[in-house]
Structures are given as C-alpha cells and as structure tokens.
C-alpha positions in Angstrom: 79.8 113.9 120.1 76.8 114.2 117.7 76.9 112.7 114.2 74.4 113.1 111.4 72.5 110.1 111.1 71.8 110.7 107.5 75.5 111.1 106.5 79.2 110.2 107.5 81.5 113.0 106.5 84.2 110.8 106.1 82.7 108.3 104.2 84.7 109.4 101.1 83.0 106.7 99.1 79.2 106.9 99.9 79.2 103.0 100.8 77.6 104.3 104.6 80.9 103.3 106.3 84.2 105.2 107.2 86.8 102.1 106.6 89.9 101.7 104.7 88.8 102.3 101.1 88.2 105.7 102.3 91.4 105.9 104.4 93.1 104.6 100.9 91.4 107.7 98.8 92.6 110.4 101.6 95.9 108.8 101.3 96.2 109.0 97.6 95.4 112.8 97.6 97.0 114.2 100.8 99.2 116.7 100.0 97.6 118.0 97.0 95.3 121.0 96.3 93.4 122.4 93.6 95.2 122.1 89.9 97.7 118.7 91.3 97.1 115.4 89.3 96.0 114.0 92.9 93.5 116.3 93.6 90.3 115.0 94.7 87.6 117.3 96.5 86.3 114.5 98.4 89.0 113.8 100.4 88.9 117.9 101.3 86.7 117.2 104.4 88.2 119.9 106.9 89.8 123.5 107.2 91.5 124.1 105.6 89.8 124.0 102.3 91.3 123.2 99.0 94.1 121.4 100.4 94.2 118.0 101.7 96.2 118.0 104.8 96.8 116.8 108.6 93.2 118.4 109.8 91.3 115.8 107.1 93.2 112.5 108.2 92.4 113.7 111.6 88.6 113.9 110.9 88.5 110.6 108.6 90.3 109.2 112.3 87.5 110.2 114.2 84.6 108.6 112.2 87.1 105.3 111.2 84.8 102.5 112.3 81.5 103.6 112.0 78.9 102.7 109.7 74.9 103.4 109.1 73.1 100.8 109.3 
C-alpha cells in the first residue's frame, strides 16, 4: 500500500496523525450531506462525494494509527 508522505487523507484535523479526534469528527457528521446542520466536508474523504457514509469510516480505518513524523 503506498501513502503520501506529505499528507494523511484521513487526518481530518491536520495535527499529522489519523487518531481519535478525527474518528470523533467522522462520527459527528456521518450521515449527513451537503445542506444538514452536521455537514462537514472534511470528513467527505471517499466516493461517494457529498455524503458522509460507510466508504469514509472505512478509509479513516485504514490510516487509524499512523502518524508523520
């Protein structure tokens, strides 16, 4: 698996690690799209866009854990 060493797409709040403050923001908008009061693009990280669904937990899953150092 190759990762971008100059960025984590899961790292939902730009601290360089995919950890549970992230997990916490895809939580608080899953579900929602465009238009809901939970909307928040940044937790949109997978196809399909512009909702925050199943496909997006699964891709914050797969980076959980790592960190640039």
């Amino acid at each position: 698996m190759d990762f971008d060493l100059n960025c984590l797409l899961a790292d939902l709040n730009h601290n360089k690690k995919v950890d549970l403050p992230d997990l916490t923001i895809l939580a608080n908008a899953y579900g929602s799209q465009p238009g809901d009061a939970n909307w928040n693009p940044r937790a949109d990280i997978a196809e399909p866009w512009n909702i925050v669904g199943l496909s997006d937990l699964v891709t914050l899953g797969r980076d959980y854990g790592f960190e640039l150092i």
